[in-house]
N, C-alpha and C positions, 0 to 999 in steps of 0.2 A: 602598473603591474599590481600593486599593493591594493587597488580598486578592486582590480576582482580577484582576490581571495574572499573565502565565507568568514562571516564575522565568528565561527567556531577557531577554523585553524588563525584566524589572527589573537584571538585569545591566547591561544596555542602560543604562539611566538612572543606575545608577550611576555608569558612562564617559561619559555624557553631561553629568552634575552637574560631574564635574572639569571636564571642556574646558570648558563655560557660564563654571564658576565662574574657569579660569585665565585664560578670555578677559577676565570684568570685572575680574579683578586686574591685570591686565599694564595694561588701559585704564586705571584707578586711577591704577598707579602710572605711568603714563605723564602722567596728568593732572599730579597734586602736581609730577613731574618739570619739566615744563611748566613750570608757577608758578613753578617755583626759577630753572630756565635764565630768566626775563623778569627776572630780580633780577641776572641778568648773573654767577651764580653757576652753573660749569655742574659743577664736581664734586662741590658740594654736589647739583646737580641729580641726576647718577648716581648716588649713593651713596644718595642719596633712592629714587627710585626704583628701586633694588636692594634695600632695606632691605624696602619694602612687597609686591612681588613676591613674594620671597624667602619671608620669616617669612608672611606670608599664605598663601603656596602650600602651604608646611608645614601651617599651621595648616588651609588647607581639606581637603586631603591626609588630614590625621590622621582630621578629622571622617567622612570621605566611609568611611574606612577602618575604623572604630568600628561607621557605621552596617553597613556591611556584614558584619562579625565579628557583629556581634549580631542580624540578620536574615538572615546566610546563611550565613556560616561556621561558626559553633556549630551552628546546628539541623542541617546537613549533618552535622558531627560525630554529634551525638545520633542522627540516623535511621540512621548506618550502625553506631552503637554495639547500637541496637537489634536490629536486623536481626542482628548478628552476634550478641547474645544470644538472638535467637528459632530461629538456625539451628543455633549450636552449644554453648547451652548450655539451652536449652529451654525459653526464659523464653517464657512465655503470656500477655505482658503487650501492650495496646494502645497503639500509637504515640500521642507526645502531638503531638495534630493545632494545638494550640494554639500550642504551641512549632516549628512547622515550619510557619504560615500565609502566612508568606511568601516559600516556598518552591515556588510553584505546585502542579504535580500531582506533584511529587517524592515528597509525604509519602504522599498516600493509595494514591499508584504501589507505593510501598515497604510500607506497612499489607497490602495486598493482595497484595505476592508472600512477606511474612510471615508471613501467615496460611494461605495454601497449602503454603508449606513445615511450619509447627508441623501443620495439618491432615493432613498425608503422613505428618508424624514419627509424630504421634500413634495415623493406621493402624499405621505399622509397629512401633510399641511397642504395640499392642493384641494383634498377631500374636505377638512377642514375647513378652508377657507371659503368654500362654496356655503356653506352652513353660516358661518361666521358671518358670511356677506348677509344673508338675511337677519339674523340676530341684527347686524347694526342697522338695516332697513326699520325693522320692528322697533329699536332704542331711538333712530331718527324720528318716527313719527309718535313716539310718547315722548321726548324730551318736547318734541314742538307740540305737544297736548296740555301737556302739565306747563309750558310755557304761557299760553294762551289763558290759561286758566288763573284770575287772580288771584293764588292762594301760593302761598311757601311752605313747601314740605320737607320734613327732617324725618329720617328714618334712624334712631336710636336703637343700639343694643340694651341688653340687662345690666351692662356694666357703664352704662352710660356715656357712649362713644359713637362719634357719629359713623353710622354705613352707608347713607344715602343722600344726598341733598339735591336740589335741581335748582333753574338757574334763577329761580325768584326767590329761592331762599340762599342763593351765593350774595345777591344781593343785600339780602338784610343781613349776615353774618358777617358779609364786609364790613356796613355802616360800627361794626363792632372790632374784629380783628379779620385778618385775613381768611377763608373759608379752606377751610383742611380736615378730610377723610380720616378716621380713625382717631380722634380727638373731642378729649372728654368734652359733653355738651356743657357742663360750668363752666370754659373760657369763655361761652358767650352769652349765659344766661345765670341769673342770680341762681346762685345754688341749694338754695334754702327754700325758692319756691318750685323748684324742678323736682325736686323729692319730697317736699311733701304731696304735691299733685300726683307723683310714681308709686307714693304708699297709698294716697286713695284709690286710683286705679288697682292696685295688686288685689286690695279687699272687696271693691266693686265688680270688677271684671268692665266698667263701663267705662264709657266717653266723662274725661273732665274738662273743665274750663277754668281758666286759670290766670292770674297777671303775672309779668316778670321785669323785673328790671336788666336791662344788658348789664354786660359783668362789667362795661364802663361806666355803669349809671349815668348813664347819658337819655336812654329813651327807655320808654313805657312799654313793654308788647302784649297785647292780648293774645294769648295760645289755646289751641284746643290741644290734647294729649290724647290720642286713641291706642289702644292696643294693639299687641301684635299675635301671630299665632304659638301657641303653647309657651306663654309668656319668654319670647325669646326680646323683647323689646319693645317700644311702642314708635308711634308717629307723634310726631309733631308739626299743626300744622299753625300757621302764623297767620291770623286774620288782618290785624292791623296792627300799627305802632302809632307812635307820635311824631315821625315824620314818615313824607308818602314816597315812596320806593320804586323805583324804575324797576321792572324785572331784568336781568340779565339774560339775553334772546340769545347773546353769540355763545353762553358759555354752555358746553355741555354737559349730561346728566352723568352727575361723580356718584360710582357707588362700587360695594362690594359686598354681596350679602355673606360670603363666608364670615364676615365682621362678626354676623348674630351670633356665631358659635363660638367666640373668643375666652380662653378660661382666665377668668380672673385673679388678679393677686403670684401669677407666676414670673418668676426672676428674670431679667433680661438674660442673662448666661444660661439659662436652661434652656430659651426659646430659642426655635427654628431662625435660622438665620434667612428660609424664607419667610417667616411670618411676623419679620419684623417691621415696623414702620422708620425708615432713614429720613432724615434730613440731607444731603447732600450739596455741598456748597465750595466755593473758591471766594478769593478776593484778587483783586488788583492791586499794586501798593504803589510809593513813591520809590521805593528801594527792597533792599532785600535782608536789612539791618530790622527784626521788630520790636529790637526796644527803643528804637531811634525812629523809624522810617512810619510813615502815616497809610493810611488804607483809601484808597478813590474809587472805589468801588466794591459792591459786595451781592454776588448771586445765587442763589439756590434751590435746588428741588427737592420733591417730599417722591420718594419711593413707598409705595405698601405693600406688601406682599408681594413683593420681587417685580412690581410695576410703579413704571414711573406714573403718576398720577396728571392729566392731563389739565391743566389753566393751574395747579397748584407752584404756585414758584413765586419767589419775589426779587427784585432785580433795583439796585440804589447806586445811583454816584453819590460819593460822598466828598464831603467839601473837607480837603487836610490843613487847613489853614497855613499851609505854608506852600510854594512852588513846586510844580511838578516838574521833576526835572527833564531833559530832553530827554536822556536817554530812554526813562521809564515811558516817557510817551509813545517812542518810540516800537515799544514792545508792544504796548494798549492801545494806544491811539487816544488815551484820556488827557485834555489840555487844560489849563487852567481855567480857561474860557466855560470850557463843558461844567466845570464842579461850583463856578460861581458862585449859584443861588443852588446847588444842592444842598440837604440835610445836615448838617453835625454828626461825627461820629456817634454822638451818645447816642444820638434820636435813631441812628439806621443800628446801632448796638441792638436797642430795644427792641426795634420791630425785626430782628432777625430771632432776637430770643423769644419773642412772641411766637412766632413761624418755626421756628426749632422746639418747641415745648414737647417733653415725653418724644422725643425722638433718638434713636441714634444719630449722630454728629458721626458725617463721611465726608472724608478731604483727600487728594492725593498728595502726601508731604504734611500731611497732618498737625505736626509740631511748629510750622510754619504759620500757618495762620490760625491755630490756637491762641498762638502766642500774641498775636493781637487783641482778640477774644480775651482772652485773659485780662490782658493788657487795660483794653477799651470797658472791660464788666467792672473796675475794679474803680475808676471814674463815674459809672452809671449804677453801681451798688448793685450790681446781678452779678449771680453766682452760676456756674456751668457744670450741672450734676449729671450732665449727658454722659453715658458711657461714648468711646469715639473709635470710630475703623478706621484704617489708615490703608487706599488702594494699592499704597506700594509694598505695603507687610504682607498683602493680601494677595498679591501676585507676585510677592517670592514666595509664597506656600505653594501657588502653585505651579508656580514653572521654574523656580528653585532661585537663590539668592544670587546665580552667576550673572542670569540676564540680563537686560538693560530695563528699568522699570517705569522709565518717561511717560508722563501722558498719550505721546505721541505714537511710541513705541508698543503699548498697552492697546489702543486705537486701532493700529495697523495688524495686530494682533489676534485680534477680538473682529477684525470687521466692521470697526465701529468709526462713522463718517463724520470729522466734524467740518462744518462751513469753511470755508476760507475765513467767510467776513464774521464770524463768531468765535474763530480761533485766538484766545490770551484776549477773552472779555469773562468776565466773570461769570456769568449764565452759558456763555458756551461752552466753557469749560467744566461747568459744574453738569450740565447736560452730559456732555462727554463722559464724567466721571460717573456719574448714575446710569449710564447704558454698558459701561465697564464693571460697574458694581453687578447690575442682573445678570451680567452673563458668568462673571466669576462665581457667585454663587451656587448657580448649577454643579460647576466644574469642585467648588468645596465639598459641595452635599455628596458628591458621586464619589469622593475619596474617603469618605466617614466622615470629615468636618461637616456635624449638620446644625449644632449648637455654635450661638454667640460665644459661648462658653471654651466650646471647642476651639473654635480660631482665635482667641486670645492664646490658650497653650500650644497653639502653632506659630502665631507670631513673634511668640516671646522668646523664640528660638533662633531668630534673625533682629535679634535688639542691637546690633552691631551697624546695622542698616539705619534702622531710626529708634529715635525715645517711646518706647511703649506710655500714651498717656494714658493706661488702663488701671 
């Protein structure tokens, strides 16, 4: 019966329950009051009758207030949680009409302007996608051009950060650190000869040539520097080094020319939280103790501008020098056997901060495996200046701190698939968490949170939930 009433007149009876309920309280304790005053006790009588009044009113007040949080106010919650998932993050999932039944025609009102929108979307990503499919035709046959071709090219902004690389020059940035998009060209070239080469070009307008030591001084490279248009950056292209270089054929052509137009010197809290570049990562542990319990594993990917970046990711078992114990294996699948001859903490500490540099740091449960990070920089003498997002702070902003806020949960939520066989491995869960980061952000930006700035003073309002490490 209570299903179909309109979520107005249940409103209605909600306000109706108090005043019924405050009238027979007041009469109540009017009565006992009664009783007292005939005992010729009259401030016993008030104080009686204040006592019942009072703490009663409260107590109907709470209740009235409970039922209402959990027949109206959450499922409101949730239906506009959804909606904002179906309209800006593209989630194709069905309102749960169960959980909004008594809500009147609110829910099925909302299902149906939800479904018209993903139904439009979905046109206009069809149209889209017919377009897109030759775009990547067109990217397939220059990736396999500039593959064929034996030269390594680097497409540099003004701020000297890379936008473009392809797969013979993923190659040679490897022989240095890892190759990642948006990432000052000094992690991998002496920095002293890259700018001076960038000041003669500025004055010239022409083609320079130039030596450079890798920033591990390990190899020699001869580079040309050419310009770009309206000095928005230049090319670099890599003739030779000091050892001879396979090209990378399987890896694809990483770029993003919005890069060119990046403004320098601007604060991470002021920036777009789509234009930011993440790091996104998990670990595996021995336990769940991190000032005791060791790390066997550590994975991660680099998001740019609200795209997970494709071969960008690095993936390490680490060796905890002490036994894994069953249970934990049991969770990961990682055995003693596995970690044998892998890394040292220190040495996978390193190459994570290498691959994390100038990024934001995104975890879900964030204070969690910081705290080994912290822990493991403080043995390897690296310090962790990354500002840090936390997915769970992130998704009580936006579907509110009642929810359940599991990776799994977040997932099923979101639409977002992970493997069976990559589920509780560190890379498939950090994949997981960067396809839940893109699509959250959408859903931030469309509520006003459009600054990194901004969802810190949203998250700091749910610090009950977790340790803000900001």
């Amino acid at each position: 019966m209570l299903v179909n009433l309109s979520l107005r007149l249940r409103v209605f009876l909600f306000f109706a329950l108090m005043g019924l309920g405050g009238v027979g309280l007041f009469g109540l304790a009017l009565y006992f009051g009664y009783e007292a005053a005939q005992e010729g006790d009259l401030t016993s009588a008030f104080a009686q009758a204040a006592i019942i009044a009072g703490f009663g009113l409260m107590g109907m007040v709470m209740g009235v207030w409970l039922l209402f949080d959990e027949n109206v106010a959450k499922p409101i919650e949730r239906v506009a949680a959804r909606m904002r998932a179906g309209a800006h993050a593209g989630v194709n999932h069905h309102m749960d009409m169960a959980g909004a039944r008594y809500l009147g025609d609110l829910g099925p009102a909302a299902e149906a302007v939800t479904r018209q929108l993903i139904e439009a979307s979905m046109n206009t990503a069809g149209a889209i996608a017919t377009k897109t499919q030759k775009l990547e035709l067109e990217k397939e046959r220059l990736t396999k051009l500039l593959t064929e071709i034996p030269l390594a090219m680097i497409l540099v902004n003004s701020n000297h950060q890379i936008v473009l690389y392809d797969g013979q020059a993923a190659a040679v940035l490897a022989q240095i650190q890892a190759p990642r998009l948006n990432t000052d060209i000094f992690d991998y070239f002496d920095r002293k000869a890259v700018e001076a080469a960038w000041e003669t070009l500025m004055q010239t307008g022409e083609e320079v040539t130039f030596r450079a030591l890798g920033s591990a001084k390990r190899q020699n490279f001869e580079i040309r520097m050419k310009p770009l248009d309206s000095g928005t950056g230049y090319m670099l292209i890599i003739e030779s080094s000091e050892v001879v270089l396979a090209p990378d054929a399987s890896r694809p052509l990483i770029y993003d020319f919005e890069l060119l137009e990046q403004n320098e010197g601007t604060s991470v809290d002021d920036l777009k939280l789509s234009e930011l570049t993440y790091c996104v990562f998990d670990t595996e542990t021995t336990g769940l103790l991190p000032h005791k319990d060791e790390v066997v594993q550590i994975g991660a990917v680099r998001v740019v501008r609200n795209k997970i970046v494709e071969g960008e990711e690095m993936e390490s078992l680490v060796n905890p020098l002490v036994p894994i114990p069953a249970a934990s294996t049991k969770v990961h699948g990682i055995t003693d056997a596995m970690v044998q001859n892998a890394p040292m903490i220190e040495d996978a500490t390193r190459e994570f901060h290498e691959f994390a540099r100038s990024t934001v740091l995104v975890a879900h449960n964030a204070p969690f495996d910081m705290a080994f990070m912290h822990r493991y920089g403080k043995r390897a003498n690296l310090e962790w200046p990354n500002p840090v997002l936390d997915t769970v702070l992130a998704s009580a902003v936006v579907f509110g701190a009642s929810e359940t806020h599991t990776v799994d949960a977040l997932c099923e939520r979101l639409g977002v698939v992970i493997p069976s066989a990559l589920r509780h491995t560190a890379i498939g869960d950090a994949r997981a968490t960067a396809e839940v980061l893109c699509r959250l952000i959408p859903m931030l930006e469309a509520r006003g949170i459009e600054t990194f700035g901004d969802l810190l003073q949203h998250t700091r309002k749910h610090g009950r939930i977790l340790k803000d490490l900001n």
